[in-house]
C-alpha positions in Angstrom: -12.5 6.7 23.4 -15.4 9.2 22.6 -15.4 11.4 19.6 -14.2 15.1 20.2 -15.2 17.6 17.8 -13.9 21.2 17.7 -15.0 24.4 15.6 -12.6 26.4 14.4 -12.6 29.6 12.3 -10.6 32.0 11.0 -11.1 36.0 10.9 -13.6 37.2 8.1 -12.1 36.9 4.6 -8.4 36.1 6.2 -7.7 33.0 6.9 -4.7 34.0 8.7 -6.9 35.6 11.6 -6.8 32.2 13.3 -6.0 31.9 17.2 -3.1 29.9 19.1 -5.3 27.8 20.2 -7.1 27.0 16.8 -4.0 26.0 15.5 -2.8 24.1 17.8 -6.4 21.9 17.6 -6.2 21.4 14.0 -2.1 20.6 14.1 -3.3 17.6 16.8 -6.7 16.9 14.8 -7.0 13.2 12.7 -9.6 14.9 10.3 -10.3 18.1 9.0 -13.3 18.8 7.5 -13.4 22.5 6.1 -15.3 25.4 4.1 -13.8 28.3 3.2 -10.3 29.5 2.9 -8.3 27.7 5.7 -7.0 25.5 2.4 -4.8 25.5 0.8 -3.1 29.0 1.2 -4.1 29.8 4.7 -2.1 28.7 8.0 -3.7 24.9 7.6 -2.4 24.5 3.9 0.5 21.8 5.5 -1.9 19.5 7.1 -1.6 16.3 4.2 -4.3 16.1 1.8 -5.7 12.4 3.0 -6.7 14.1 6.5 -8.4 16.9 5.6 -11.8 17.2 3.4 -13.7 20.1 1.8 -17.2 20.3 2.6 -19.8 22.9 0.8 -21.8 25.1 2.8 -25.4 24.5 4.2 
């Protein structure tokens, strides 16, 4: 099976501006690997800590 990888972003400076369909992507993902505020207050804050990983910008 090859690798999938999906971007996903929410709105600017609320994480809660995320689509449907974003959701849904990061609900089926195996890892996360995030910057910004999708963690841990925003609508991905449930996803278990050992999937997802914060990653500092550029």
């Amino acid at each position: 099976m090859r690798p999938v990888v999906h971007v996903v972003g929410g709105g600017p400076g609320d994480p809660e501006l995320l689509t449907v369909k974003g959701a849904r992507l990061l609900g089926e993902a195996r890892f996360v690997l995030y910057t910004g505020s999708l963690f841990p207050k925003g609508p991905c804050g449930s996803l278990p800590q050992k999937r997802r990983f914060w990653t500092p910008r550029g």
